[in-house]
C-alpha positions in Angstrom: -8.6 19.1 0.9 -7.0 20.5 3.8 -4.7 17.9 5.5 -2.2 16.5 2.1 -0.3 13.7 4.5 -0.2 10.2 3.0 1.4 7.6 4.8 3.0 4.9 2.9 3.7 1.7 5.0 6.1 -1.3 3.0 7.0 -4.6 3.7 10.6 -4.6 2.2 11.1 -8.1 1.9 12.1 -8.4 -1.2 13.5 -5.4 -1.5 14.4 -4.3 -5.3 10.7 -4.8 -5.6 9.4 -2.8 -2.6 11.9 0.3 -4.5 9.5 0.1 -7.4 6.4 0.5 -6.0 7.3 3.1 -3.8 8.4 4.9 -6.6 5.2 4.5 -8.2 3.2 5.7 -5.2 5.9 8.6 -4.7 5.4 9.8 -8.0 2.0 10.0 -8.5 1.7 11.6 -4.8 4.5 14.1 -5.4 3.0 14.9 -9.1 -0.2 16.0 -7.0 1.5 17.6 -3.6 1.4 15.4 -1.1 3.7 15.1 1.6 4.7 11.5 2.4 5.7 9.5 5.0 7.2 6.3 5.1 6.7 3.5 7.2 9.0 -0.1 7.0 7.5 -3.2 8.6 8.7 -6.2 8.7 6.3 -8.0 6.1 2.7 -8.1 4.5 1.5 -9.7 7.7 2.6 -6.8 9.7 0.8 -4.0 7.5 -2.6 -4.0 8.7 -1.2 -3.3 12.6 0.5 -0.3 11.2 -2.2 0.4 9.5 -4.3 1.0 12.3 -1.8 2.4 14.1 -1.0 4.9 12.1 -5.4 5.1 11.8 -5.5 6.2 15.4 -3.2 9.0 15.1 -5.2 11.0 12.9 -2.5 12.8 10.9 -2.9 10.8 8.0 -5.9 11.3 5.1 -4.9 8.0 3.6 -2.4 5.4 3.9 -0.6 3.2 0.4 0.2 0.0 1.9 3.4 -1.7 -0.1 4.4 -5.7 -0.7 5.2 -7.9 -2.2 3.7 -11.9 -1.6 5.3 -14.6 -3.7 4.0 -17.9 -4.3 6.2 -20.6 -2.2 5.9 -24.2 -1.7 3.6 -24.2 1.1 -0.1 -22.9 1.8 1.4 -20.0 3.6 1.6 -17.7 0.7 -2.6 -18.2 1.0 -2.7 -17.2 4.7 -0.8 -14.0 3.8 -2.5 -12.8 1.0 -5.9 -13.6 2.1 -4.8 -11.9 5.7 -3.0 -9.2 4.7 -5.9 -8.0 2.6 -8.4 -8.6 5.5 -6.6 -6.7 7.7 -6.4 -3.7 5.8 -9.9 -3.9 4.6 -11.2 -4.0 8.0 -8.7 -0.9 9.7 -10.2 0.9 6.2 -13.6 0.5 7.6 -13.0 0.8 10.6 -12.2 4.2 10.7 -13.1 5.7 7.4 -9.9 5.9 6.0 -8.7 5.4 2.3 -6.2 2.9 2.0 -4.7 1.9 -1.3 -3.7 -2.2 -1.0 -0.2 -2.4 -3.1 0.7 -5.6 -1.7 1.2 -8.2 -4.9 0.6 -11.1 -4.7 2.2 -13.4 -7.4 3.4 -16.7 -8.6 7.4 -15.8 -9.3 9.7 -13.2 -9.4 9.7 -11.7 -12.5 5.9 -11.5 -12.1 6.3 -9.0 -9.2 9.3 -7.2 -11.0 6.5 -6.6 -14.2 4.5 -5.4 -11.5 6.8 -2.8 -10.1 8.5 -1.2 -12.8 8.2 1.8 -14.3 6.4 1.0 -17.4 2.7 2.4 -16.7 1.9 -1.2 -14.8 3.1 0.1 -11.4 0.9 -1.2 -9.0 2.4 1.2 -6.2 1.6 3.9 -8.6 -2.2 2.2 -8.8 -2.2 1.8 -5.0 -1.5 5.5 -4.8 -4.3 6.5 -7.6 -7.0 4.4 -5.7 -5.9 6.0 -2.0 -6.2 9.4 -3.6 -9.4 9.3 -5.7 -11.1 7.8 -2.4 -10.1 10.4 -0.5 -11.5 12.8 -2.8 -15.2 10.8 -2.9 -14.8 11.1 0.7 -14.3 15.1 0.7 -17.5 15.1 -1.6 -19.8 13.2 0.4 
């Protein structure tokens, strides 16, 4: 594989949280020698934007998109989720590109904190794994 630059876009909303997936992704993507780039939005609803965005530059082989969606009181939490996943699928599509979906989406706190520690559960560290093994598929076809 020729170009080894992995963008990594989070939504650091909840912030403590957003650390541990990152960490995830930047391990397994170090571990392998990739050189990263990181990308802040405001939240899950802005990632598929930057997404693209980042799609149309071309300097990227894959992108790790990073969140974190917790269940409130309202059907909002829904919209998000159900959005947020769209939007990347379709910019994944769109233009060929691997994009590993690390945004959680979970009913409470502790949930998402189980889901970005460093335990072997990381879900930026799966996000990372999926982004990478489709870019390889993709080199193969």
């Amino acid at each position: 594989m020729k170009n080894k630059k992995i963008a990594i876009i989070t939504a650091p909303f909840y912030q403590h949280i957003i650390d541990g997936l990152y960490q995830g992704a930047e391990k397994y993507l170090t571990e392998n020698d990739y050189q990263i780039t990181r990308i802040d939005v405001p939240g899950a609803l802005e990632i598929p934007l930057a997404c693209q965005l980042l799609a149309q530059t071309e300097k990227y082989s894959a992108i790790i998109a990073l969140g974190a969606v917790i269940r409130g009181e309202t059907a909002h939490f829904d919209h998000v989720c159900e959005q947020s996943a769209r939007g990347i699928m379709d910019v994944s599509l769109k233009f060929s590109l691997p994009i590993g979906n690390g945004i959680i989406t979970v009913e409470n706190e502790a949930q998402a904190i189980a889901r970005s520690s460093d335990d072997g559960r990381n879900k930026g560290f799966e996000a990372a794994v999926a982004a990478v093994e489709l870019l390889k598929l993709k080199s193969e076809i």
